[in-house]
Each structure stands twice: as C-alpha cells, then as structure tokens.
N, C-alpha and C positions, 0 to 999 in steps of 0.2 A: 362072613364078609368075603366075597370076592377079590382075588388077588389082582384079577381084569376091572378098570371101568369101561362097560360097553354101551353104547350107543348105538343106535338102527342108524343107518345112515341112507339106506334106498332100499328099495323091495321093487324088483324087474317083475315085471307082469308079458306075456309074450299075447299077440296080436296080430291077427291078420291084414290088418290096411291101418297104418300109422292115422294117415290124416283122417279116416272117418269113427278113428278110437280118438282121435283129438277133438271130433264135434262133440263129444261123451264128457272126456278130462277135462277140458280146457272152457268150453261152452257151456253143458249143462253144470258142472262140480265147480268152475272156475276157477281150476290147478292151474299154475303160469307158467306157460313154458322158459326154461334155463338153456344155456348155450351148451350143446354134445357135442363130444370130442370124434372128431370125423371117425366114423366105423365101417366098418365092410357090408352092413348092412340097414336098412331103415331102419328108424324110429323115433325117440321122443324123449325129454328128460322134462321134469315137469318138478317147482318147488310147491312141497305142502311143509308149511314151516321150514323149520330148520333139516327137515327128511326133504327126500326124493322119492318119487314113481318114475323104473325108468319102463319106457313101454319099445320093446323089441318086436320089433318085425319078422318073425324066424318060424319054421316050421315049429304046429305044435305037435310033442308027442303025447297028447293028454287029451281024453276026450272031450269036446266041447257042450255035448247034449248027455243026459242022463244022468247029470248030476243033483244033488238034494235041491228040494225045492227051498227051503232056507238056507241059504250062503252058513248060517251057523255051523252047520253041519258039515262042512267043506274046509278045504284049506280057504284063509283068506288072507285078507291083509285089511287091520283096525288101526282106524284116525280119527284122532279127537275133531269135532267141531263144535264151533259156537251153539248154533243151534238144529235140532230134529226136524222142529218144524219147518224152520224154513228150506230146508233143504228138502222136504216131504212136496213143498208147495213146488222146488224146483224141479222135480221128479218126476209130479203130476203132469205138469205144465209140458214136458219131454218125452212122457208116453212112457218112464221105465217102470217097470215091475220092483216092489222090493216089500221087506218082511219086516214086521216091529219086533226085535228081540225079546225073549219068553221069558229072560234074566229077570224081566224087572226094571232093569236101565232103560234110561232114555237114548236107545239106538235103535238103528234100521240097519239091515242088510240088501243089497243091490247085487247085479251082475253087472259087467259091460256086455259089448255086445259078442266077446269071445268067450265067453262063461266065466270070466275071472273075478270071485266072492273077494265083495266089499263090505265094510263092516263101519257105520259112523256112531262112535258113541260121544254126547255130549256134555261137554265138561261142565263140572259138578262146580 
C-alpha cells in the first residue's frame, strides 16, 4: 500500500496551433473547454471528467513524423469512454486514422494532428 494517494490530474500534450488542435479536442472528441489561467503562451485546457488535457502551444522538441504506426507502441495518454463504437463512427465521419488495440479490449488508438498517441478504452 502506497504511503501517497495519487490521482492524474492533467496530461499537457504540446501543439502546434491551439485553435486547429481544438477542431480535433473539443469538435471531433467533444472535450470542453475549462477556464486557463493567463500564461505567456497559447493554449487550451479542456475537462475529460474529473482529469484535464492541457494542450500547450510551445516548441516541440520531439519528432512529429516517424513514429509507430499504432499509438500502442508510443508514449500516450489512456481515457476511459462510454463507448468504441461511437467514437469509431466519430472518427470516420472526421477523416482520423486510428488502430483497434491487439490487447483484446474494446479500445482504439488515434493521433491529433501533432503526432500525439491517444488511447480510448471502454469501460467495462
């Protein structure tokens, strides 16, 4: 037993044009954007549940292209949803690419459009 209770509380994901990584979050995923405390540079704070994605505007130092073609395989960042499918049907519907996980689970893996590995699996 942990002498810590830890909780996630955000996972910053870094981005090259806030408002057209928001047509992505907020439009296609329909994350809601929350109030940001004024910072020295763009971005975004968006609630998924009681977590946060904040989306940073800032140089990336990480390559964008030549990363694994399943997000599995990559660093990412995993969020429960309701459902696969319908988020499958949202996906289609927006043109994104993404992978059914090999696990067995009902999840899919996505990119945005800065290379950054999404991972949805659906609660059981």
């Amino acid at each position: 037993m942990s002498k810590h209770n830890f909780t996630i509380h955000h996972a910053s994901l870094i981005v090259s044009d806030t408002e057209q990584s928001l047509q992505f979050y907020r439009d296609v995923l329909d994350m809601q954007p929350i109030e940001r405390p004024p910072l020295p540079f763009p971005g975004a704070w968006l609630a998924i549940g009681d977590q946060q994605i904040h989306l940073l505007e800032l140089e990336n130092p990480d390559p964008t292209s030549g990363r694994p073609a399943h997000g599995g395989r990559d660093r990412h960042v995993a969020m429960h949803i309701d459902s696969v499918d319908v988020l499958r049907n949202d996906l289609d519907a927006a043109g994104v690419a993404y992978t059914l996980s090999i696990s067995g689970r009902r999840a899919l893996f996505c990119r945005d459009r800065d290379g950054n590995a999404l991972e949805f699996i659906e609660r059981v």
